[in-house]
N, C-alpha and C positions, 0 to 999 in steps of 0.2 A: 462597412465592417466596424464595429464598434472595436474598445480599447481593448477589452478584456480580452477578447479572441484575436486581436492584435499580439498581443502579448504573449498570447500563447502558442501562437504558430511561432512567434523567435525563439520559446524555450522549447519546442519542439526538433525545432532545429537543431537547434546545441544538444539535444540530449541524444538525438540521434546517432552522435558520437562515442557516446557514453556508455562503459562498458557494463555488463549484468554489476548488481551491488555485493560484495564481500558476505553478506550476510544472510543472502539467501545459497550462498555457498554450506552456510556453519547449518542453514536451516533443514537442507537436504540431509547437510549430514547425520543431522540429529531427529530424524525423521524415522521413528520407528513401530509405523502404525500399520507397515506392508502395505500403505496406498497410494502409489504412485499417480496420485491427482493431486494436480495446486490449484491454486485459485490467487491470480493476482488482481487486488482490488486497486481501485484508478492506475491501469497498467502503463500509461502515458507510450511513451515508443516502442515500447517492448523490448527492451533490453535483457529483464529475470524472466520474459516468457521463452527468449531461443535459448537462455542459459539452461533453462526446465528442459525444455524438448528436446536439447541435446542427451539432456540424462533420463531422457526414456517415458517422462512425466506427459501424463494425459494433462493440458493447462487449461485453464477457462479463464481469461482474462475479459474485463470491463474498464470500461473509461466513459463517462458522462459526455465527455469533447469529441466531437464528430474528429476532428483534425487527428486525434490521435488514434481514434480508432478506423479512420482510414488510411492512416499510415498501416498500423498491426493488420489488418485485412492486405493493405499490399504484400506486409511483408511473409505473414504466415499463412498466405490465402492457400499454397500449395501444401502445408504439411496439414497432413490428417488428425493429429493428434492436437494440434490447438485451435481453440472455438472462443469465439472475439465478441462481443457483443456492447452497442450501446447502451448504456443503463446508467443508472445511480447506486448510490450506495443500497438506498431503501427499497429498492425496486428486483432488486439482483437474485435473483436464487438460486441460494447457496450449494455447490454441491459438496458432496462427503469429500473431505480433504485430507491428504497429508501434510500438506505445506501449505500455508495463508499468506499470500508477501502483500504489505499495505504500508511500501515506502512514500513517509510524505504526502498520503494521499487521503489520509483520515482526518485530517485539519478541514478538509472539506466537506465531510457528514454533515447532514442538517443536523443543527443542535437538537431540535425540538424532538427528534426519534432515533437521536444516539444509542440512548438503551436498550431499544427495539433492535437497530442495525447489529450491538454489537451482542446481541444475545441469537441473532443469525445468525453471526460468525462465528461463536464460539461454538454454537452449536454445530457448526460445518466441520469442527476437526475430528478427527477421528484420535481414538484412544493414541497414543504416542505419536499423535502428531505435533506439529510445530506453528506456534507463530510467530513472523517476524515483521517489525512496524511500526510508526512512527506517531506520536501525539505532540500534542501544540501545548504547550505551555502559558499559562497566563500574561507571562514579560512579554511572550513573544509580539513583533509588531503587526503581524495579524491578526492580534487575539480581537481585539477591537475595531471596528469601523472598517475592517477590511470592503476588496468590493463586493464579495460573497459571502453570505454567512459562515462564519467557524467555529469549530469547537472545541475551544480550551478548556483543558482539564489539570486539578493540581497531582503531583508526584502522587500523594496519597489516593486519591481518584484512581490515575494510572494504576499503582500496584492493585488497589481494588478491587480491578476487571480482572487481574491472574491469582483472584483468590485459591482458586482450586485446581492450577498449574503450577509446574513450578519454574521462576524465572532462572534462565540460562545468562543473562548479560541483560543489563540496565544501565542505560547511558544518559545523565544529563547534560544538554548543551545548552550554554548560557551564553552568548557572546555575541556582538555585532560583527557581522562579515556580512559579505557580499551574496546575492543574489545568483543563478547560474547566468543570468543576464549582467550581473555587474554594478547592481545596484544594492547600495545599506543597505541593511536594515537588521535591529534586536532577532535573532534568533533563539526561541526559547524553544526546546523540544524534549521529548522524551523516547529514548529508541529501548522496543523490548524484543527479546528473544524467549519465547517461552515455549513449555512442553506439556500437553496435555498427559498426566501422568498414567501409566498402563495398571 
C-alpha cells in the first residue's frame, strides 16, 4: 500500500466521526430551485450525504478513493435515494442540482480541466440553487509540490467563477493549524456560499 492511500484510510477514519458541515445546513436552507437533488463532489465518508437524505434530498455523491467510496456504498447501500459512484471530478456527470456541497475537495481538480470541471458544475445548478465549497489558496501548503496535482486559485479567481451568482458568505482562511490527522501545515483557503439567482 503506498503512502498516499495510507493516509487516507487514517483520515477516513477520523472523519468518520465527523458530523455533516454547518454549511450545507445554510445551503439547503437557501436552496430555492424546488430541486430536491444535491450532488456532493469528493463525498469522502459521507457525512453531508445522510445529512441530505435525512431532509428528503435525492443525493449523488462521488469520490475518486475507492476507500471512501466503499465506506458510503456500506453506509448508504440500503437507502434508495442516494447513488454513490467512483469517479473524478472530470469524469462525473453532473446532475440538475439544487444544492452542490464541494467541501475541501476541489483542491483536487486537475488543474489542467478546472475550467471544463467547473463549467459542469455550474452548469448542474438549477436556477435558485446553491453552492457551497471550498478552494485552495496560493499560500496554502499544498498549492505546490503536493503529492497530487492542485488547484490554486487567487481570491479574485475565486469570486470570478460567481460572476453571475450571487455570494451568500465568503471566508478567507489564512493560518497554520493542524491537519484532521495532526499534522502543520499553511492553510490557505477559500469557502463560498453562493446562489444561482432566480
Amino acid at each position: 500500500m503506498d503512502e498516499n492511500t495510507e493516509i487516507w484510510r487514517q483520515y477516513y477514519e477520523k472523519a468518520l466521526t465527523r458530523p455533516h458541515s454547518k454549511r450545507t445546513e445554510l445551503a439547503v436552507q437557501l436552496n430555492k430551485s424546488n430541486l430536491k437533488v444535491a450532488t456532493d463532489c469528493g463525498c469522502g465518508t459521507g457525512s453531508d450525504i445522510q445529512y441530505l437524505e435525512q431532509q428528503g434530498f435525492r443525493v449523488h455523491g462521488f469520490d475518486i478513493n475507492p476507500d471512501s467510496v466503499a465506506i458510503c456504498r456500506d453506509r448508504f447501500g440500503s437507502k434508495s435515494l442516494v447513488d454513490i459512484a467512483e469517479t473524478s471530478f472530470e469524469l462525473f456527470d453532473y446532475p440538475k442540482s439544487g444544492v452542490v456541497i464541494a467541501n475541501s475537495s476541489l483542491f483536487f481538480a486537475d488543474p489542467n480541466q478546472f475550467v471544463t470541471t467547473w463549467g459542469n458544475i455550474k452548469l448542474s445548478i438549477e436556477v435558485g440553487g446553491v453552492f457551497a465549497g471550498d478552494f485552495m489558496g496560493f499560500k496554502d501548503s499544498w498549492a505546490n509540490n503536493y503529492r497530487s496535482p492542485t488547484t490554486p486559485l487567487s481570491e479574485s479567481e475565486v469570486k470570478g467563477l460567481f460572476s453571475d451568482f450571487e455570494i451568500v458568505r465568503f471566508f478567507e482562511r489564512d493560518e497554520k493549524a493542524k491537519t484532521s490527522l495532526g499534522r502543520m501545515k499553511h492553510w490557505h483557503t477559500y469557502s463560498v456560499v453562493a446562489v444561482k439567482p432566480i
